[in-house]
ROLUM-994027 format. One record per residue (C-alpha): x, y, z. Coordinates in steps of 0.05 Angstrom, whole numbers, plus 32768, in hexadecimal, padded with zeros to 4 digits. Example, Ala and Ser with C-alpha at 12.3 -4.5 7.8 and 13.67 -1.06 7.14 Angstrom:
// ROLUM-994027
    c1    c2    c3
  80F6  7FA6  809C
  8111  7FEB  808F
This chain:
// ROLUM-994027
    c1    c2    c3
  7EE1  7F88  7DAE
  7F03  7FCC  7DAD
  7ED3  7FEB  7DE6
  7EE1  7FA5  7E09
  7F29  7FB5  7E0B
  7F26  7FF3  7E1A
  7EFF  7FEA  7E59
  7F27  7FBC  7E74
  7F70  7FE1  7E6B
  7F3C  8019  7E8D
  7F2D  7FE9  7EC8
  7F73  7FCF  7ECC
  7F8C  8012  7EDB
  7F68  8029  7F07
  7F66  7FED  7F30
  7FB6  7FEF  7F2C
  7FAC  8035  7F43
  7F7F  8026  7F7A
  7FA1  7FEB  7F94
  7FF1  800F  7F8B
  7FCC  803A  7FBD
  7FB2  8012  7FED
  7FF3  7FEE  7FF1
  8018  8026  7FFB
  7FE4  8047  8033
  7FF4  8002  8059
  803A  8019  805D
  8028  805F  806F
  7FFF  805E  8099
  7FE7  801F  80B9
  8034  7FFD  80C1
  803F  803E  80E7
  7FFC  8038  8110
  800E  7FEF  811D
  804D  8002  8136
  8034  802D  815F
  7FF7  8008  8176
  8009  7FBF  8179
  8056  7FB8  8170
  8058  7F74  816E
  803D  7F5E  813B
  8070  7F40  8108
  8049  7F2A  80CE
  800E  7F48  80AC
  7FEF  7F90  80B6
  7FC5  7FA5  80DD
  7FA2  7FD4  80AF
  7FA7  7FB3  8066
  7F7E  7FDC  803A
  7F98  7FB1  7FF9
  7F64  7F7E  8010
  7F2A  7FBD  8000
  7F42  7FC0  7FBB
  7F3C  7F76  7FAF
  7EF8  7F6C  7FCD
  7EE0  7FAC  7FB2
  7EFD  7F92  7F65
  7EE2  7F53  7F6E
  7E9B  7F6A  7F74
  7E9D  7F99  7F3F
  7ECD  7F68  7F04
  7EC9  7F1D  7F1F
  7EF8  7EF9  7F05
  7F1B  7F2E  7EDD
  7F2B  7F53  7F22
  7F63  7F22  7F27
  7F7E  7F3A  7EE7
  7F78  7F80  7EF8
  7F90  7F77  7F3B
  7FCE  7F49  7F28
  8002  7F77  7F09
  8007  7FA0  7F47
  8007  7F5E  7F79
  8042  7F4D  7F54
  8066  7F9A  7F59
  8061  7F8B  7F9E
  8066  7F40  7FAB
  80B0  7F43  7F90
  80C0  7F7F  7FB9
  8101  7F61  7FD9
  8113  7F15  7FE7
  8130  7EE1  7FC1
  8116  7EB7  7F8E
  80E8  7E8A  7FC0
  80CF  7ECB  7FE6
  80BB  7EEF  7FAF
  8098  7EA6  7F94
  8074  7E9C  7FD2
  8059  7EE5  7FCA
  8044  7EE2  7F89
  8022  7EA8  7F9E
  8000  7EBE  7FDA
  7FEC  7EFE  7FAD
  7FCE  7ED9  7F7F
  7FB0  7EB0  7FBC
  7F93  7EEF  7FD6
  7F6B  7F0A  7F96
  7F49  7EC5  7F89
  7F3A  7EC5  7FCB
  7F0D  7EFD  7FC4
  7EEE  7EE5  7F7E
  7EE2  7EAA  7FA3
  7EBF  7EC7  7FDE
  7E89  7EEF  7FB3
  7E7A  7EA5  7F82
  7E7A  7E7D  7FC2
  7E4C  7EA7  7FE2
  7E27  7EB6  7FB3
  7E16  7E67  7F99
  7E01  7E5A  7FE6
  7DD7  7E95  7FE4
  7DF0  7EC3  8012
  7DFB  7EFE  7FED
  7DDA  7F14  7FAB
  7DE9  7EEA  7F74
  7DDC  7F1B  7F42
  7E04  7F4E  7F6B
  7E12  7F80  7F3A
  7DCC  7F84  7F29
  7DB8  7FA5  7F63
  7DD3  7FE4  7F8C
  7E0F  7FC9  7FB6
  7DFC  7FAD  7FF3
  7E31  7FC0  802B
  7E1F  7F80  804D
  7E34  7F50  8014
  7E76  7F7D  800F
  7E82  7F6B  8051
  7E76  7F21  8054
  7EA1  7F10  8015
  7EDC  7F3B  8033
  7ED8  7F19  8075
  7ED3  7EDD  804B
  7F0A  7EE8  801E
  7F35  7F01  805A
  7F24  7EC0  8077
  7F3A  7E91  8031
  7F76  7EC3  803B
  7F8E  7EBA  8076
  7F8A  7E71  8072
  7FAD  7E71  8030
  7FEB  7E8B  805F
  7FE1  7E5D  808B
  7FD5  7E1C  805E
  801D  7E31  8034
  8040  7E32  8079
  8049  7E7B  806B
  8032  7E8A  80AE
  8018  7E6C  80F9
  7FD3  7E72  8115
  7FDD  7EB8  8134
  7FFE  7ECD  80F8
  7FC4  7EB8  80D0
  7F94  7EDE  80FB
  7FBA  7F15  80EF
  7FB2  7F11  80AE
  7F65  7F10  80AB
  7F66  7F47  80E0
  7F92  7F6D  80B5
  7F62  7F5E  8074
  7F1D  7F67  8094
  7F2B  7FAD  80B9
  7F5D  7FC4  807B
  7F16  7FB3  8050
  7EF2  7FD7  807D
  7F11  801B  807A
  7F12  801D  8036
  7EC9  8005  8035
  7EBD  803A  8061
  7EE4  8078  8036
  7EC8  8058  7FF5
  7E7F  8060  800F
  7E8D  80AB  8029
  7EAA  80B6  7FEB
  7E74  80A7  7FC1
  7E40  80CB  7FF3
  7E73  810A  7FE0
  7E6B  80FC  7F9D
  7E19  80F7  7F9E
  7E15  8137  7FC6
  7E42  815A  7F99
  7E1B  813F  7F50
């Protein structure tokens, strides 16, 4: 029970770690590439790396990502707004992270991706269809609460699928670093 315990406050942090970051690279550096790049856009980011983190959690804790993963949606869901703004975050935070849980059981009950996924070395592939998956519950999500229109929704899963991407992409050259250097 004790090991248990431990191993999850272990996972919580560093998946609050992980995810603070990612939130905060979206406001470093992609709000300034999207304001440089595509101007126009009012809602959603163009780069938003906090999707990585949940996909990436969700494959490795399941369900228990959402735990992990919740604290910090909420440090940053209530960042600002009244009562109802900060509601409608938290909700659409919450929203997000099952979103990804979801993706990988849905998936993986229809077969396609590996049902036994930590089993096996991580397959990129899967990675990517649950995040574009996810990114797709996601985005609708915004769109079913009214939260945003069409375009704003596509946004959204643009925002989600190439935020996933790059930190897909840094995660795996990280661990190559980290084989070459054991």
């Amino acid at each position: 029970m004790r090991h248990a315990l431990m191993t999850d406050l272990v996972a919580l942090v560093m998946c609050s770690i992980f995810y603070a970051m990612a939130f905060e690279a979206v406001f470093v550096v992609s709000d300034k590439l999207q304001q440089s790049v595509v101007p126009g856009i009012i809602y959603g980011s163009v780069l938003f790396f906090p999707h990585g983190v949940r996909v990436l959690a969700a494959y490795l804790f399941g369900w228990r990502s959402i735990l992990y993963l919740l604290p910090i949606s909420a440090v940053y869901a209530g960042l600002g707004g009244d009562a109802a703004t900060i509601l409608e975050g938290l909700v659409l935070a919450l929203g997000s992270l099952v979103a990804c849980v979801l993706a990988f059981e849905v998936l993986s009950r229809f077969d396609f991706i590996e049902r036994n996924y930590l089993a096996v070395s991580i397959d990129w592939k899967s990675l990517v269809l649950a995040g574009a998956f996810g990114a797709m519950m996601n985005a609708a999500l915004h769109y079913t609460l009214d939260v945003t229109d069409v375009r704003a929704s596509g946004a959204v899963f643009v925002g989600d699928v190439l935020g996933f991407a790059a930190v897909l992409v840094v995660s795996m050259l990280f661990f190559r670093l980290l084989r070459e250097v054991s």
